[in-house]
N, C-alpha and C positions, 0 to 999 in steps of 0.2 A: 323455541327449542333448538332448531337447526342453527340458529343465528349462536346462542352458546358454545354449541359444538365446535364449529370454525372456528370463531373466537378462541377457544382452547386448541384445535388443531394449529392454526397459526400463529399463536401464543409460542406451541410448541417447533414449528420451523423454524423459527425468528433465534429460539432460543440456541437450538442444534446451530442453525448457521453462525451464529456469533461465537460459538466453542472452536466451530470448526476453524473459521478464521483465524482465533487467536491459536489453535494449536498449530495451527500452519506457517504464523508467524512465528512463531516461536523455533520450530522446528527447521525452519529456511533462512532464520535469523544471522544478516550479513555482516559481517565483524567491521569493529569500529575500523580499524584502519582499512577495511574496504571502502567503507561509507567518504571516510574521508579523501582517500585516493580518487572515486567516482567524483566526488564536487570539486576538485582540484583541476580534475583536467576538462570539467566541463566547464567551469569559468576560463579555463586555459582559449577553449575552442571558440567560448563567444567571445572573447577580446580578442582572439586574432579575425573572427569574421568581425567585427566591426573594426579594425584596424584594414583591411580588406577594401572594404565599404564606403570608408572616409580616405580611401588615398582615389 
């Protein structure tokens, strides 16, 4: 009996947290040419450390 209970009580966290997440993404969602500027200059950074590295 207890063991259903949880079951449906954790059933139910799992589900809330998964909404929650997606409404947060959604809501904090970083625009494409964000996205692309952040991978830009972070390959920019590890080609100059390994340019660094190898001299």
């Amino acid at each position: 009996m207890i063991a259903k209970i949880w079951k449906k009580v954790l059933l139910f966290v799992l589900i809330i947290a998964c909404l929650f997440n997606i409404v947060n993404k959604i809501v904090h969602k970083a625009s494409m040419k964000e996205e692309v500027s952040a991978s830009a200059q972070y390959v920019q950074e590890k080609l100059k450390s390994e340019q660094s590295i190898n001299q």
